[in-house]
C-alpha positions as CSV (number, residue, x, y, z in Angstrom):
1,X,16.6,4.5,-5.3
2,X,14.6,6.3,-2.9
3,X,12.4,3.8,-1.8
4,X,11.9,4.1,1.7
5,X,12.9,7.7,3.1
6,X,13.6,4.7,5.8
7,X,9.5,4.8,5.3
8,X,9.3,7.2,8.8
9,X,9.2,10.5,7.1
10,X,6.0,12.2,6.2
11,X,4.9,12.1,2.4
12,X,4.0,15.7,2.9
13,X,1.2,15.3,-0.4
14,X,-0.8,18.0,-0.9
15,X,-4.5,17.8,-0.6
16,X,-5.3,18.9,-4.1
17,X,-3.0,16.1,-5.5
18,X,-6.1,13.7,-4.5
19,X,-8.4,15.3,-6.7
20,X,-8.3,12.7,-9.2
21,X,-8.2,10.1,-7.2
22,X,-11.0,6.3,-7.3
23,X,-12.5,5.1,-4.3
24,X,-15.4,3.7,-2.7
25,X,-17.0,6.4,-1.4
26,X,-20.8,7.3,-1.8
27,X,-22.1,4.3,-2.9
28,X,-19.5,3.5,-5.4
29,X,-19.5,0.1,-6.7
30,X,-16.5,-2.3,-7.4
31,X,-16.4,-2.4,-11.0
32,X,-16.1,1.9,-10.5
33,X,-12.1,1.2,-9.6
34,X,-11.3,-0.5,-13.0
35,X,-8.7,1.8,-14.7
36,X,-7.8,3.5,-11.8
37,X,-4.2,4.1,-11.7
38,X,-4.7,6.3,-7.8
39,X,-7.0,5.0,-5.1
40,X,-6.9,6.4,-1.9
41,X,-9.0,5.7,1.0
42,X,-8.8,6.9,4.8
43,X,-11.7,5.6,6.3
44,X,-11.4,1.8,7.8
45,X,-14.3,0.0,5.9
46,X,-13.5,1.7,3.0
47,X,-10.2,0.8,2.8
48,X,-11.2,-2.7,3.8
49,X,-13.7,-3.0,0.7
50,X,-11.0,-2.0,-1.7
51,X,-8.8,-4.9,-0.5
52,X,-11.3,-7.0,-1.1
53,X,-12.2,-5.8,-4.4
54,X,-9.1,-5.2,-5.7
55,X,-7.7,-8.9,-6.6
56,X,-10.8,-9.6,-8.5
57,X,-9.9,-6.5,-11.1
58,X,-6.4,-8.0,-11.8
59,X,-4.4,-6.7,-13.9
60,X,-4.5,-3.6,-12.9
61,X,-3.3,-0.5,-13.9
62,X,-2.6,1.3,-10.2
63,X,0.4,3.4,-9.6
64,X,-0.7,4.9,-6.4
65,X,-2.6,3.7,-3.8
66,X,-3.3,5.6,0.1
67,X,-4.7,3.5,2.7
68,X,-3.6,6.2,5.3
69,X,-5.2,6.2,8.5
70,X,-7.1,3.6,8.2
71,X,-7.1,0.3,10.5
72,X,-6.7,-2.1,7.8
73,X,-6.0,-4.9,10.1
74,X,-4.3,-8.1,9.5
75,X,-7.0,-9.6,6.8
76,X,-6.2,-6.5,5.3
77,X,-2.6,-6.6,5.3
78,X,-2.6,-10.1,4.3
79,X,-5.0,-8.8,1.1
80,X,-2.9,-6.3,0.4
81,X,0.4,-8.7,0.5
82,X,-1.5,-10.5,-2.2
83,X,-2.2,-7.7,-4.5
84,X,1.9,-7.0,-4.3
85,X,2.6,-10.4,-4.5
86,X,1.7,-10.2,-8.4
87,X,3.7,-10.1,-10.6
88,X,2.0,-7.6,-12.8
89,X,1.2,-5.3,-9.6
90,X,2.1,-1.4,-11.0
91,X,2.7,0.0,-7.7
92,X,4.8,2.5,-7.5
93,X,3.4,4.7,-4.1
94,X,2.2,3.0,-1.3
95,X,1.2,4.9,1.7
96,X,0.4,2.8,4.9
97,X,1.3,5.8,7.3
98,X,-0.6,5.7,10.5
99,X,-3.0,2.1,9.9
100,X,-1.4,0.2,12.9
101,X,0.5,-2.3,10.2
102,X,3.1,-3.2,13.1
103,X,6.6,-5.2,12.2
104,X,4.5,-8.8,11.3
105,X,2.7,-6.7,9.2
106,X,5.4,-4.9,7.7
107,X,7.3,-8.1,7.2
108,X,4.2,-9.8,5.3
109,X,4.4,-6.8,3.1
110,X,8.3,-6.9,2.5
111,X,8.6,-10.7,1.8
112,X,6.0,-10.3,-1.1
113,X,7.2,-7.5,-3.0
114,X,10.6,-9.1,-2.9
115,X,8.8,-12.1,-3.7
116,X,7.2,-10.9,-7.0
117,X,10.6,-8.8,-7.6
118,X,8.6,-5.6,-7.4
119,X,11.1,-3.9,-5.8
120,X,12.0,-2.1,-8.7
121,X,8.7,-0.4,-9.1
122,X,8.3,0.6,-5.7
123,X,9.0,4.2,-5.6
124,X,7.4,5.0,-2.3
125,X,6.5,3.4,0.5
126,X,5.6,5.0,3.1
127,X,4.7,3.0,6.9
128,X,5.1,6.2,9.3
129,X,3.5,5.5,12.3
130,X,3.0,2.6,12.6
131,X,4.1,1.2,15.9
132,X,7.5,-0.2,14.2
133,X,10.0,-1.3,15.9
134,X,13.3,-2.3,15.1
135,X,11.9,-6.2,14.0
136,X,10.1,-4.4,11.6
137,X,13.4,-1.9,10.3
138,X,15.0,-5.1,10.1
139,X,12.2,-6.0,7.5
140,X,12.5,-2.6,5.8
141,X,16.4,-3.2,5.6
142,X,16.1,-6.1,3.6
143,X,13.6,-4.5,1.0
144,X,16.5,-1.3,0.8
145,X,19.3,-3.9,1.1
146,X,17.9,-6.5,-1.6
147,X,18.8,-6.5,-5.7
């Protein structure tokens, strides 16, 4: 299982690979994610709105979701927790890299996928730069460790 790449290596997706992907950009409106199985959002109120929106569309059928570079904060981490906290969250690529989660964060985000046993699921999860230190690898571990 290749869940982590220890989560501090770059995803190195292409550009083009976002083609197809839902978000809440140009006046979008919530009920535009439903079906979605790839949202992606960089922009911090953007990414915020989606967190918001997202429980209220449950069950969902989203494999992928990007957040990258976007300041989600801790509302936003605690939302997000949530949304993996299901039990019929379809998650399989997560990529936090560069939105400040730091290890409380991180830990949040580890205790509910383990939680909801969606470990399984998780395919990638990726928490690059993130100001992690090694409270926060010691959060990771246990999401690489656990069965």
């Amino acid at each position: 299982m290749h869940v982590l790449a220890m989560a501090l290596a770059s995803r190195g997706v292409e550009a083009s690979h976002h083609l197809h992907w839902c978000g809440l950009r140009h006046g979008e409106e919530p009920n535009d994610l439903v079906g979605c199985r790839q949202i992606s959002a960089h922009e911090t109120d953007e990414a915020k709105r989606i967190l918001s929106t997202l429980p209220g569309l449950i069950p969902l059928p989203l494999e992928q979701l990007d957040l990258s570079s976007s300041k989600i904060s801790k509302a936003g981490v605690a939302q997000l927790a949530s949304l993996l906290s299901t039990r019929t969250s379809q998650i399989k690529d997560l990529d936090l890299s560069g939105c400040d989660v730091r290890d409380g964060g991180i830990a949040n985000l580890v205790d509910a996928i383990l939680a909801a046993g969606n470990k399984t699921k998780l395919e990638g999860f990726d928490v690059s730069n993130n100001g992690i230190t090694s409270e926060g690898a010691i959060s990771l571990a246990k999401l690489v460790s656990a069965e």
